[in-house]
TORFI-266447 format. One record per residue: residue in three letters; x, y, z of N, C-alpha, C in turn. Coordinates in steps of 0.001 Angstrom, whole numbers, plus 500000, padded with zeros to 6 digits. Example, Ala and Ser with C-alpha at 12.3 -4.5 7.8 and 13.67 -1.06 7.14 Angstrom:
! TORFI-266447
ALA513190494310507800512300495500507800513200496700507800 SER512850497750507080513670498940507140512900500030507870 
//
This chain:
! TORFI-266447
UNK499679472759493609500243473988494157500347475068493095 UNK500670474759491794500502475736490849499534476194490933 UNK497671475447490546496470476236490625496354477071491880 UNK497177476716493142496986477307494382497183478865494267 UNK498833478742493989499364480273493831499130480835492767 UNK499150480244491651499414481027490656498173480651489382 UNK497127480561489940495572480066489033496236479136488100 UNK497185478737487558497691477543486828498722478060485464 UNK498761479525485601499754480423484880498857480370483314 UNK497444480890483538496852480821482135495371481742482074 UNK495465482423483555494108483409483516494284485023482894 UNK492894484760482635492318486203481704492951487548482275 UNK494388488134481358495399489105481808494341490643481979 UNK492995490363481641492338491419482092491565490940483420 UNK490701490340483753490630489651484810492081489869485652 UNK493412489537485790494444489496486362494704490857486534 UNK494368491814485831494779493538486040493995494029486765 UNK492402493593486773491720494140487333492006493566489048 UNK492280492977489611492740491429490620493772492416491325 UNK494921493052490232495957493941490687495301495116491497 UNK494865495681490352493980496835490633493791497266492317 UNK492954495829492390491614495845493557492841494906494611 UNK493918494646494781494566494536495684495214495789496176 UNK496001496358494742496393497451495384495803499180495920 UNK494846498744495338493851500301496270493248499691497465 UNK492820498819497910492550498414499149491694499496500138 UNK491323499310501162489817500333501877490713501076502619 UNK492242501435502184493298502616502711492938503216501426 UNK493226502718500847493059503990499609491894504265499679 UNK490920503271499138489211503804499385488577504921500308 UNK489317505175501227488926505954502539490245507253502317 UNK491118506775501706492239508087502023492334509389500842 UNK492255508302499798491715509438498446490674510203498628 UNK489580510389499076488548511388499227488860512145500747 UNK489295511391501465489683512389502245491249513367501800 UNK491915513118501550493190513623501395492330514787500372 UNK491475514329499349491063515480497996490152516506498739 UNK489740516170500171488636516960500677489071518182501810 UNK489896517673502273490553518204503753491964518934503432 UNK492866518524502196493886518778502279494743519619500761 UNK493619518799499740493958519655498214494008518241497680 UNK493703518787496048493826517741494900495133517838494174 UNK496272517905494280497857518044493931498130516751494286 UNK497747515675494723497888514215495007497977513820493284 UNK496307514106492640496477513546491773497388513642490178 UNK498129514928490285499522514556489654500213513692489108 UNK499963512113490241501090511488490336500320510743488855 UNK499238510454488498498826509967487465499992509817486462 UNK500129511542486334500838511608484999502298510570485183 UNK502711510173486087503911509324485960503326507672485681 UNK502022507394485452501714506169485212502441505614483914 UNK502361506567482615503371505839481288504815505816482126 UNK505281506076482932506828505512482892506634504395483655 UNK505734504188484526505468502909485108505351502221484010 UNK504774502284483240504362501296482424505721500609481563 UNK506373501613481213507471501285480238508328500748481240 UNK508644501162482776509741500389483656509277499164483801 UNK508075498638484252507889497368484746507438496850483439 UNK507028497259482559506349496122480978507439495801480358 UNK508363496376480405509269496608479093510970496108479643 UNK511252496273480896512062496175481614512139495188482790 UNK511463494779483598511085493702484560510105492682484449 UNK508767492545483433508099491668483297509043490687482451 UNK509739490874481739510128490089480669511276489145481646 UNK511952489597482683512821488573483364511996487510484382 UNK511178487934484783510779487799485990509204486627485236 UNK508960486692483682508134485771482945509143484626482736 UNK510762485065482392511526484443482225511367482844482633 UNK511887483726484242512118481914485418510504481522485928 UNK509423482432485661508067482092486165508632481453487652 UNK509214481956488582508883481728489827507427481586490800 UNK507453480846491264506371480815492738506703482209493799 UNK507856482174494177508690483090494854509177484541493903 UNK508629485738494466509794486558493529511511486540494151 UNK511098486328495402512453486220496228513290485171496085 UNK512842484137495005513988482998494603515077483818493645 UNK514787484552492567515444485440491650516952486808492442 UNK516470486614493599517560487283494755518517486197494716 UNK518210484904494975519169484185495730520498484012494131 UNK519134483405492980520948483306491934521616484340491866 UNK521613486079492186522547487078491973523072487316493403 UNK522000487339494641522809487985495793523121486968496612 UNK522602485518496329523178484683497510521624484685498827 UNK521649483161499384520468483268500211520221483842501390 UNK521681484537502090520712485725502865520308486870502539 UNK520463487066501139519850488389500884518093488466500305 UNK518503486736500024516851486182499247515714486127500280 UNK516777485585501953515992485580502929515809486934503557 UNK516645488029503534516472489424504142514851489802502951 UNK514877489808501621514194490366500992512502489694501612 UNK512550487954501306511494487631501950511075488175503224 UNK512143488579504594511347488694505576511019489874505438 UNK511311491003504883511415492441504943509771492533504327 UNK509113491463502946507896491322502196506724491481503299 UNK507231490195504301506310489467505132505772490751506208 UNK507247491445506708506500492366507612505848493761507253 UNK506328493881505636505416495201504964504037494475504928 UNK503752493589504685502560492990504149501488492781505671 UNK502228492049506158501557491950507447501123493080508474 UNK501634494059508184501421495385508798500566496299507927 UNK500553495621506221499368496613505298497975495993505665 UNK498261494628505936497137493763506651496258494362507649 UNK497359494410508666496334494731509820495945496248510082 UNK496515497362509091496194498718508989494810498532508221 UNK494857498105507129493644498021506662492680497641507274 UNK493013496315507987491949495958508477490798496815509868 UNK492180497364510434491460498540510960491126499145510737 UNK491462500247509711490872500891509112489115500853508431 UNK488850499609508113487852499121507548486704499030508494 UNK487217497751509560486739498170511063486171499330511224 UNK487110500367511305486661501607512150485660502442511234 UNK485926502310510086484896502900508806483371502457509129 UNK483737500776508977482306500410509298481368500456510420 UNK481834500743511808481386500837512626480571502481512443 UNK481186503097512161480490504557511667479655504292511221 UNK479548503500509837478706503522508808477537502437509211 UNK477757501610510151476506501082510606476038501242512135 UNK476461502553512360475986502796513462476466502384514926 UNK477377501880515361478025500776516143478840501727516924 UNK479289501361518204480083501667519054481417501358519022 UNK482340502286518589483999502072518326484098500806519093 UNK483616500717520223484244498917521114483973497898520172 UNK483122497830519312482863496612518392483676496767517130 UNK485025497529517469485833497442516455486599496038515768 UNK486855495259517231487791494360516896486531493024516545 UNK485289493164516374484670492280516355484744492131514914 UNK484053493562514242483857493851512372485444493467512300 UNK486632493289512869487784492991512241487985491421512091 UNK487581491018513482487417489778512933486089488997512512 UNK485671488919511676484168489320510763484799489253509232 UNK485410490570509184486423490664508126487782489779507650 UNK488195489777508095489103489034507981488895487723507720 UNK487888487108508780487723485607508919487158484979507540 UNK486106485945506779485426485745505187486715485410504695 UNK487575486744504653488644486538503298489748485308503630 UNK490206485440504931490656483746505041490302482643504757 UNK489094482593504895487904481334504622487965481071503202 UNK487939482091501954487983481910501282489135481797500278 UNK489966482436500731491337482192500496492114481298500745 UNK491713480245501720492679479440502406491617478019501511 UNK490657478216501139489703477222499823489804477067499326 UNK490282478578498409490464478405497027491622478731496239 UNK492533479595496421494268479944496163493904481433495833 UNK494812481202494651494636482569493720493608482900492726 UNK492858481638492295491731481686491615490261482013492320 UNK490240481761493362489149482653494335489666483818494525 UNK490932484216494931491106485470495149491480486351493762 UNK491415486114492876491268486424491564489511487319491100 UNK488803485767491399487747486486490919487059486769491759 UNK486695486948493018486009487366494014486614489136493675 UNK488063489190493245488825490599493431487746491619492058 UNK487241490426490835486773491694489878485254491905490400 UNK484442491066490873483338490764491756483469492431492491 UNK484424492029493696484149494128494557484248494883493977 UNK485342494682492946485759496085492031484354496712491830 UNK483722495569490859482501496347490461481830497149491616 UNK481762496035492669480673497142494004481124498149494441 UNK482788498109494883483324498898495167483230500327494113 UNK483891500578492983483402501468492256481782501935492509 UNK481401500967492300479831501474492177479145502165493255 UNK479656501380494308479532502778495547480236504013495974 UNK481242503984495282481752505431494830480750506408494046 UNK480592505891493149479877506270492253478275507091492293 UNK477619506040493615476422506313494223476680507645495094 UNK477362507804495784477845508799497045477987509968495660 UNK478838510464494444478974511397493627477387511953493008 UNK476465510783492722475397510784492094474323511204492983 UNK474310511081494461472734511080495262473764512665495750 UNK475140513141496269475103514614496026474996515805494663 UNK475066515277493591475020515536492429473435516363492544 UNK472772515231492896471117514959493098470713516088494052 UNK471288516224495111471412517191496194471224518415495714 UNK472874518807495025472757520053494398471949520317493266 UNK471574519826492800470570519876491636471387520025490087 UNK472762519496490290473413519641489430475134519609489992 UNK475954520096489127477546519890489733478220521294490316 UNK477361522097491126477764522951492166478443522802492835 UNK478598521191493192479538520831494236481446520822494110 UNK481456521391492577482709520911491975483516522357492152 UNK484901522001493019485614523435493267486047524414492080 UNK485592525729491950486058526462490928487071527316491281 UNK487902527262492405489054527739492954490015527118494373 UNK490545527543494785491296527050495434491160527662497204 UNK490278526306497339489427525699498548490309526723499878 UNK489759527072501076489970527769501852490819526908503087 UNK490076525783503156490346524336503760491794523752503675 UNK492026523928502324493071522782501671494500523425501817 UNK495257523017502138496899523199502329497795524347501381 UNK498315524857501369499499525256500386499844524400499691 UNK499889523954497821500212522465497770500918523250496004 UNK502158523667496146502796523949494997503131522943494337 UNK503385523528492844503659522184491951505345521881492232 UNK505938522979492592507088522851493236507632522928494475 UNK508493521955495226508155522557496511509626523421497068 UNK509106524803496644509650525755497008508578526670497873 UNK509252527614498861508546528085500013509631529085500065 UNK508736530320500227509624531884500560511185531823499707 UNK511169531105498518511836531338497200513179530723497603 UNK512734529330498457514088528038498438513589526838498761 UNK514174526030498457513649524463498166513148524299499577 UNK512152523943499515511755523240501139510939521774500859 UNK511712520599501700511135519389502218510266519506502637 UNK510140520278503862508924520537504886507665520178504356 UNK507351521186503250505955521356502253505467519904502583 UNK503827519900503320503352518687502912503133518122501681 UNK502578518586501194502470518069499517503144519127498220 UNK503948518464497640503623519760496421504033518605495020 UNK503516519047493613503487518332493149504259517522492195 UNK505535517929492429506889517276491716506926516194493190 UNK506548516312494045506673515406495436505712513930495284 UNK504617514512494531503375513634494425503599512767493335 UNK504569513341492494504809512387491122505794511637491003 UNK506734512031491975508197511297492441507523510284493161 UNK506693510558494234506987509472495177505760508145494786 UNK504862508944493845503743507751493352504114506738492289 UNK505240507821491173505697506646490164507000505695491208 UNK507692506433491972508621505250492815508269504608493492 UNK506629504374494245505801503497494852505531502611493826 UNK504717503209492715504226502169492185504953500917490882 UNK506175501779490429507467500394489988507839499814491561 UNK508560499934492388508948499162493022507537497894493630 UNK506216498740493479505469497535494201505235496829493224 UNK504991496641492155504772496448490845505924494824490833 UNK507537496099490667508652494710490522508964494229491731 UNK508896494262492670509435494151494249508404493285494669 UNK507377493363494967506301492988495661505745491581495260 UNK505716490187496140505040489111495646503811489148495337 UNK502754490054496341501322489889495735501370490393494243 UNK502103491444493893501891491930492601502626490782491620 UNK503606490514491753504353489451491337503683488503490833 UNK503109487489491841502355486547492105501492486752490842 UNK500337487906490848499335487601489793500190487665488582 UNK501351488539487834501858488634486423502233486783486615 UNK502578486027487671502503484436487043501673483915486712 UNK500409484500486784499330483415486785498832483951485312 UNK499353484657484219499201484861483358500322484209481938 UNK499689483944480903500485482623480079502160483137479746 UNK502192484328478804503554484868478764503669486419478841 UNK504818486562478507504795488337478639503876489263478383 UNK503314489392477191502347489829476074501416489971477499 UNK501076489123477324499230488972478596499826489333480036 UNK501165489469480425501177490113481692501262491397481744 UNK501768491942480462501972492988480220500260494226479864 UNK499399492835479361498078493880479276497567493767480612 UNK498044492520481203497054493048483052498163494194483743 UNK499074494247483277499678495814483875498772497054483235 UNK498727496870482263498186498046481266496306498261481969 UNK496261497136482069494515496872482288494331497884483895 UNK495266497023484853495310497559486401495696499208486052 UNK496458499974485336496680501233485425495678502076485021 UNK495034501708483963493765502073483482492683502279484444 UNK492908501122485045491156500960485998491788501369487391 UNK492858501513487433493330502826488559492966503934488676 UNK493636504211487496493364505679487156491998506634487345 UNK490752505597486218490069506026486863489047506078488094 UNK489569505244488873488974504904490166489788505718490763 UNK490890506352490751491412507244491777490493508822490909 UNK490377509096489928489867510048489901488669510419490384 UNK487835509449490277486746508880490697486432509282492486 UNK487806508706493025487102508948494367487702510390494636 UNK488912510907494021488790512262494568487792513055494536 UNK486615512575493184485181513435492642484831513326493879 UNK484722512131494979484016511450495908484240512745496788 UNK485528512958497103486015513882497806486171515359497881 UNK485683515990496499485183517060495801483468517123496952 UNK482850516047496458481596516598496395480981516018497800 UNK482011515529498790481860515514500191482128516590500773 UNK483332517159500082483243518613500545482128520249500947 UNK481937519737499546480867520603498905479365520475499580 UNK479358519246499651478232518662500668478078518937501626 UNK479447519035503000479463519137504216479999520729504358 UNK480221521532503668480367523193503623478937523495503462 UNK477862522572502607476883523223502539475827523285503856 UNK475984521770504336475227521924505489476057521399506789 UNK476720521711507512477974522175508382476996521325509414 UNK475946521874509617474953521297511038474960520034511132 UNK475272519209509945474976517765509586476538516994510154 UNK477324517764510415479166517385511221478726517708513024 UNK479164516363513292479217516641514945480540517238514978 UNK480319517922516376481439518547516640482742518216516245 UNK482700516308516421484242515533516852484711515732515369 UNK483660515928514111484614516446512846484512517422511786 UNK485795517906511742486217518843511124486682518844509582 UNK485553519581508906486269519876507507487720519153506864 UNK488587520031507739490061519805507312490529518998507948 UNK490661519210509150491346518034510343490769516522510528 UNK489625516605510252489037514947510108488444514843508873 UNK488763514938507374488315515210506616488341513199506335 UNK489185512310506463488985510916506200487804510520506838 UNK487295510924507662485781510424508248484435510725507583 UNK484696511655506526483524512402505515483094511097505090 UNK483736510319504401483160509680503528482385508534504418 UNK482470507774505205482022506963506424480711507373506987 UNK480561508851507234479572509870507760478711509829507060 UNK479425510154505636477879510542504408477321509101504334 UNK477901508233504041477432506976503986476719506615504989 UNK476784506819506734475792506201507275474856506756507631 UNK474972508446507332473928509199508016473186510172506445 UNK473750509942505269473276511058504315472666510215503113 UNK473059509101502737472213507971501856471066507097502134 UNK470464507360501271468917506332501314469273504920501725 UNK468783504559503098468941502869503367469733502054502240 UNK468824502071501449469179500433500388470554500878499575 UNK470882502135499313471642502585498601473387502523499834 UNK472962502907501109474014502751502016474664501193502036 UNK473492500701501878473825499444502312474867498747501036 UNK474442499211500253475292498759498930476694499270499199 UNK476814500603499761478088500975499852479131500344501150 UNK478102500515501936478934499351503180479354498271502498 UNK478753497642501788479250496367501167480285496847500070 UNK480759497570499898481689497692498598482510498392499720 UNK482885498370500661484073499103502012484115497488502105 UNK483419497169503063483329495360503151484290494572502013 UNK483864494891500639484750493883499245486061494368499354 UNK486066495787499775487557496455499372488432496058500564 UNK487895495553501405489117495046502524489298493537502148 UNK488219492730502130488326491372501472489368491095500422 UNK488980492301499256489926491820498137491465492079498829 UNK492235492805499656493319493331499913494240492220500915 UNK492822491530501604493155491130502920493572489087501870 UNK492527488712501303492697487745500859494029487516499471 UNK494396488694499161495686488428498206496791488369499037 UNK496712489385500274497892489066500792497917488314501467 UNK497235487652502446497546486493503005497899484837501473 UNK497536485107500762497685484271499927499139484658499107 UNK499845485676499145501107485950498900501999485445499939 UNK501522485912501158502483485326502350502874484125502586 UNK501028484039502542501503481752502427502676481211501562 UNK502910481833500154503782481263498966504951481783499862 UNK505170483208499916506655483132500617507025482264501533 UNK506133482039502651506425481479504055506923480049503565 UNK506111479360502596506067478104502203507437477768501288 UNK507764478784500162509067478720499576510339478982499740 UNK510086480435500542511497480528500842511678480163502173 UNK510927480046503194511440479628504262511552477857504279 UNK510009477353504499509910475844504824510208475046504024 UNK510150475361502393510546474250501451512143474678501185 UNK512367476201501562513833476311501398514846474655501694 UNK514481475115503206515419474220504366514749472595504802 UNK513828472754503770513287470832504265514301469917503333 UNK514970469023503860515584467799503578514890467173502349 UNK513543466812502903513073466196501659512232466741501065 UNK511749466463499916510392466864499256509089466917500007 UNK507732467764500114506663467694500185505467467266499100 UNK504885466205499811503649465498498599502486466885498211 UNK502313466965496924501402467720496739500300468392497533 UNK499862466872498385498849467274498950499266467722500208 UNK500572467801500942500843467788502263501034469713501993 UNK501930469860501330502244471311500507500766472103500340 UNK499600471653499836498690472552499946498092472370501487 UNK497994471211502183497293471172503517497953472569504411 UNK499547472581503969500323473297505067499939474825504702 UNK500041474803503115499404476476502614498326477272503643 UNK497157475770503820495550476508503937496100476464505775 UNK496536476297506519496914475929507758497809477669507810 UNK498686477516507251499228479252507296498880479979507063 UNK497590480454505994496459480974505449496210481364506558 UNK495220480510507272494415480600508491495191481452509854 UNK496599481186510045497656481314511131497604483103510690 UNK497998483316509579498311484612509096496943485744509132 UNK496143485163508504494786486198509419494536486116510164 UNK494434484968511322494266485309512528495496486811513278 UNK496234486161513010497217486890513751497242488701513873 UNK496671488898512036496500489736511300495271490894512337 UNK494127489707512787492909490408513135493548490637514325 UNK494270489824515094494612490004516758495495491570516524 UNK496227491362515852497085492892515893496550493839515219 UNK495466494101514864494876494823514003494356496336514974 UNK493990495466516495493722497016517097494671497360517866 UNK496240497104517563497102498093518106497453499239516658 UNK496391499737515684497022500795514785496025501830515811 UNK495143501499516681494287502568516751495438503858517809 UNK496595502918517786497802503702518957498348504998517506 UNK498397504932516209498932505630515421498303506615515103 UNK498721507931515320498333508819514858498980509707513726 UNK497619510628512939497922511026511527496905510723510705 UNK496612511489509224496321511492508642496330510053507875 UNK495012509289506987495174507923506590496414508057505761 UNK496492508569504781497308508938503888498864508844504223 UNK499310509783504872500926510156505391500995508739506719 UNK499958508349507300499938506713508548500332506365507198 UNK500066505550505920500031504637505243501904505079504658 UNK501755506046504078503171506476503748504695506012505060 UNK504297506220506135504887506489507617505059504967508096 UNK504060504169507562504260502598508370504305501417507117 UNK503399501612506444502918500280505483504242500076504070 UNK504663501523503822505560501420502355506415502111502995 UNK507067501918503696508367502016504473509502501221504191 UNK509087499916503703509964498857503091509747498678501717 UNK508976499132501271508674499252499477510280499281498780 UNK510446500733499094511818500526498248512833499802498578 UNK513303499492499881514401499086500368514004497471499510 UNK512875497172499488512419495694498963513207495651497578 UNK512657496718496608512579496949495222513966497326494933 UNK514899497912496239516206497921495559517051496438495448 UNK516312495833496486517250494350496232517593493759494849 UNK515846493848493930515793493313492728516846493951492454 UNK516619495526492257517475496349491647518857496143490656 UNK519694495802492094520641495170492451520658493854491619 UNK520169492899491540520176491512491325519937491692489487 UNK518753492363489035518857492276487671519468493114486831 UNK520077494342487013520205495123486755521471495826487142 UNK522173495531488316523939495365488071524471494153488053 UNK525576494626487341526614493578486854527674493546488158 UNK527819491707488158528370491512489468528404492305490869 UNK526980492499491052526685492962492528527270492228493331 UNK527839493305494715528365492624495535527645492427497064 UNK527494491286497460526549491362498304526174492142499848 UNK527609492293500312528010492672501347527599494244501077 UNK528020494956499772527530496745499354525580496484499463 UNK525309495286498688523601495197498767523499495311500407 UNK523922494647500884523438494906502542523201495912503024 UNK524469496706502636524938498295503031523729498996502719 UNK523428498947501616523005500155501104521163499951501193 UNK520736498508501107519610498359501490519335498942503459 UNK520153498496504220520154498561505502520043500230505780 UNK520997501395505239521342502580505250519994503185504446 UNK519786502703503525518116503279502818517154503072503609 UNK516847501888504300515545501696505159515626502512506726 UNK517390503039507012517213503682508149516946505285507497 UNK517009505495506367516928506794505820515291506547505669 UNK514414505780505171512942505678505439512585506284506542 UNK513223505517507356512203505414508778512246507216509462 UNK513558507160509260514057508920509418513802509800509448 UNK513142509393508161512311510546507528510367510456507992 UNK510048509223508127508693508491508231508621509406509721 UNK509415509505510939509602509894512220510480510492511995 UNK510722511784511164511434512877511497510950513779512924 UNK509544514113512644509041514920513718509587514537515468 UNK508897512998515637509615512591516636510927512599517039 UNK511788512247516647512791512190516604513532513261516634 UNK512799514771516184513572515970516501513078516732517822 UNK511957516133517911511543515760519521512555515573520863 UNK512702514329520037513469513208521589514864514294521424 UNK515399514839520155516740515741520634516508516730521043 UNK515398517339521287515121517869522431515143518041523265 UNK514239516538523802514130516336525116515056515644525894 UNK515968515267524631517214514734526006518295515087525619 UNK518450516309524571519721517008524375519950518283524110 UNK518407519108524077518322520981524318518538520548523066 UNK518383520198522042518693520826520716517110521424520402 UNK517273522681519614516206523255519575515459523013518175 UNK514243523041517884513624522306516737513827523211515561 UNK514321524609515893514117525078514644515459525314514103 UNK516804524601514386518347524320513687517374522967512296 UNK516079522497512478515666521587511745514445522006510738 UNK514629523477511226513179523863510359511791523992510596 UNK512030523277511876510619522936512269510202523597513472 UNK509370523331514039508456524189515824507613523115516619 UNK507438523084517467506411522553518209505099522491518052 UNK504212521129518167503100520472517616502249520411519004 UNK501166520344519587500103519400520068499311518399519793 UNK499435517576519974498747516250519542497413515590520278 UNK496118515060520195495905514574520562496203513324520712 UNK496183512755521878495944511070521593494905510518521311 UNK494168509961520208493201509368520077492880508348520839 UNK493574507585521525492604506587522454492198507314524147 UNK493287508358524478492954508672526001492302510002525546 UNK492729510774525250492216512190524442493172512845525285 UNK494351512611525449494980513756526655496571514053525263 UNK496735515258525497497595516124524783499055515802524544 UNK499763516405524008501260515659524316501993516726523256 UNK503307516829523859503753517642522571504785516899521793 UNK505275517182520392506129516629519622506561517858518739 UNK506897517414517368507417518295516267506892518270515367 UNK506138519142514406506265519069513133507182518544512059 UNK506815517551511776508197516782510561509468517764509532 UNK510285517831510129511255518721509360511081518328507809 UNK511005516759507338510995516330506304509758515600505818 UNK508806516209504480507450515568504299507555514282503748 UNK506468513423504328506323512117504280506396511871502811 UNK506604512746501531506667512634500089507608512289499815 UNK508675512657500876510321512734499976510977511189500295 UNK509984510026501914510394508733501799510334507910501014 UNK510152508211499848510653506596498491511664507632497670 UNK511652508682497107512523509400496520513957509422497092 UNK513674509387498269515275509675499167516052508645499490 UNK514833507388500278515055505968500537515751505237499197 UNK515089504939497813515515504748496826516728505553496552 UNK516924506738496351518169507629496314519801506613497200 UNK519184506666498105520280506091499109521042505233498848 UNK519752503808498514519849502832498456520841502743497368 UNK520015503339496209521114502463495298522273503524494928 UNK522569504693495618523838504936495892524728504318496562 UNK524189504201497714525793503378498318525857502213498064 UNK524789501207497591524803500268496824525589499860495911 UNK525723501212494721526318500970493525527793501027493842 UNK527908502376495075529608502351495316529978501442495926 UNK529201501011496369530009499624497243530519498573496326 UNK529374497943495218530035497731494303530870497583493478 UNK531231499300493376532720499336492269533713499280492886 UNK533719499651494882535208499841495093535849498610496022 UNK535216497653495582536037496131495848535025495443496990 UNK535774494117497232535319493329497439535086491696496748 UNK534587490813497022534142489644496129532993489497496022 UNK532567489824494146531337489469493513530271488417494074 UNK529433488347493511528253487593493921529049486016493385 UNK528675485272493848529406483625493044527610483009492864 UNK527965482231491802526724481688491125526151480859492357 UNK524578480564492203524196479787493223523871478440492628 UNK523217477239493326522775476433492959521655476623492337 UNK520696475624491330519889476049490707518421475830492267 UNK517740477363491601516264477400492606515980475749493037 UNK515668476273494472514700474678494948513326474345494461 UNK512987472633494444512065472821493412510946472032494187 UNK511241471813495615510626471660496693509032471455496389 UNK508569473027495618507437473549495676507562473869494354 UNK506562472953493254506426472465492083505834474084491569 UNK507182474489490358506758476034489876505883475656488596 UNK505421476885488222504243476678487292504999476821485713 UNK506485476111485340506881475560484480506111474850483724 
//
């Protein structure tokens, strides 16, 4: 079970960064970065500059505890400070962020590829399960060491078909014409501050103190919070080497996100130049996530497309096979070996792994075509549904390593009150809607006005709200919350956390 989850706590911490990497950009990011840089403005990439404090919060501050106990579980490290329903709130809260980044992606990927090879949206749920069924297959074979190196395997393709799409328009223009020398006609209002008519405004979709708040508070909490991320810093020998596959994954982030915004630069540039080459159904700005799908099946040389379909193909694989292989460890530790009476034989413990493996992508592909009900931009969908529980996750640790005698009953509080401040904000628009519609309150006591929407599956209209509050300010605010009323709950009474028994050992850790 050690080689299962955790490659045997002794693989190559560059290999292991790159593994990070290519879990966490996944074919949402692959598809949302060039569109978001094409349709909407490049003020996204900002958030870069908060990568050194990532680095110093999670290298310097959370790898070193969390190398400490080398857990299987990150959610065992809840139970000695908050006690086991908070170990079990944190696990289930993992399972349903994860399982829902699952099956977004997987649609997403789906729906990409069907573009890109020509196919009729109805054969969506087929390429999903297609997809899925590889990375189960191989995941549920081999643990973390297939999903390890199969993960630096796409990277390469994946990049590299980025790379191709920048190079054959490059080729186009006869040089780098395609690269904006001002500020695109297309693209949003996107201040570095978000102030509007000379006072702070939420509203602002993007601006870029928004982009740097909410990317460095995404990416510590997924970093310390998160088992898939978790998971790989175990499978590395001690601190030192988990600490360079952090360093390694930020690096080969970095420039793969710059990388595909180029993608998204010079899709632009591409599809302004020849406009005739966009069917009607897309638009510059308004469907700008479909550019990249388009150029790929209708603007690249055969053999060269085909390479890139296959690197959309790796980038859902790598995403889809870590997390189901994270889930399995939770499902298996904190729930079933939690509460079993007796021990499990080695071999019964991995039979049950590859058996939940299998349970968890299926399930994954079956729910995969109710996202086609969500509407929005890939970007602000991914913000709005998938990292909705990010922080509320990441404040638990919070809490657990980092105050003194937390009290569990304030952790409840303040995790519970942060994730309804997420969602709040994730469905502000709606929600100033429904007081509308069933209480005359008028939308603009909120800042906001009335929207038309299509529905993407019927095509028939509907009205709602413009979001009083931008989808930037949910980890800044959510986190805010959290560990405010958290901390006061804390100081103003109650009874402390009481020590627990030592972790169950059910499920043999990589000690």
């Amino acid at each position: 079970m050690q080689d299962y989850f955790t490659g045997g706590g002794n693989m190559n911490p560059m290999l292991i960064g790159v593994s990070l990497f290519a879990t966490l950009l996944s074919t949402i990011s692959y598809l949302s970065v060039p569109g978001e840089a094409a349709g909407k403005g490049p003020v996204n990439q900002i958030s870069l500059l908060g990568l050194p404090v990532v680095f110093f919060v999670v290298g310097y501050l959370m790898l070193p505890i969390y190398m400490k106990f080398r857990v299987t579980s990150a959610y065992e490290l809840l139970e000695e400070k908050l006690g086991l329903g908070l170990r079990l709130l944190g696990a289930t809260m993992f399972l349903v962020l994860r399982l829902v980044w699952m099956t977004l992606l997987v649609y997403l990927a789906a729906e990409a590829m069907t573009v890109m090879m020509g196919l009729d949206p109805k054969w969506i749920p087929a390429v999903a399960a297609v997809t899925g069924a590889v990375a189960v297959i191989y995941t549920s074979l081999g643990g973390l060491q297939a999903v390890v190196i199969t993960d630096f395997l796409q990277t390469v393709l994946l990049f590299g078909g980025a790379l191709l799409v920048v190079a054959t328009v490059t080729y186009d223009f006869g040089g780098f014409g395609w690269i904006p020398t001002g500020w695109h006609a297309n693209w949003d209002s996107q201040p570095l501050l978000p102030i509007e008519d000379g006072a702070v405004s939420f509203k602002l979709r993007v601006s870029g103190l928004g982009a740097l708040l909410s990317a460095t508070i995404w990416y510590i909490a997924t970093l310390g919070g998160d088992q898939t991320t978790v998971q790989r810093f175990m499978a590395t020998t001690d601190t030192k080497a988990a600490r360079r596959a952090l360093a390694t994954q930020l690096i080969v982030g970095s420039v793969v996100t710059v990388t595909l915004c180029a993608v998204g630069f010079s899709l632009l540039g591409y599809f302004e130049k020849n406009l005739d080459h966009l069917p009607e159904s897309i638009q510059l700005k308004d469907n700008a996530d479909k550019l990249f799908p388009r150029y790929i099946a209708y603007h690249l040389p055969v053999g060269v497309s085909g390479l890139v379909v296959a690197a959309m193909f790796a980038a859902a694989m790598s995403s889809i096979d870590s997390g189901v292989n994270s889930v399995t460890a939770v499902v298996l530790r904190d729930f079933i070996s939690r509460f079993r009476k007796t021990e499990m034989s080695e071999k019964a413990q991995l039979r049950l792994a590859r058996i939940l493996a299998v349970s968890i992508g299926g399930f994954v592909v079956l729910s995969s075509t109710l996202m086609r009900f969500i509407q929005g931009n890939i970007t602000e969908m991914t913000s709005k549904t998938v990292n909705l529980l990010t922080v509320p996750i990441f404040g638990l640790f919070f809490f657990a390593l980092f105050v003194r005698n937390p009290r569990p009953w304030a952790v409840w509080l303040g995790t519970i009150i942060g994730t309804a401040t997420a969602v709040g904000i994730a469905f502000s628009g709606p929600l100033t809607y429904l007081l509308f519609d069933q209480f005359g309150i008028n939308p603009e006591v909120f800042g906001t006005e009335f929207i038309e929407l299509k529905d993407k599956v019927t095509g028939e209209m509907r009205t709602s709200c413009n979001d009083p509050i931008s989808f930037q300010w949910i980890s800044p605010l959510a986190l805010a919350v959290t560990m405010i009323v958290g901390w006061v709950g804390c100081r103003i009474g109650g009874s402390g956390s009481q020590p627990q028994p030592p972790m169950d050992k059910n499920v043999a850790s990589p000690e």
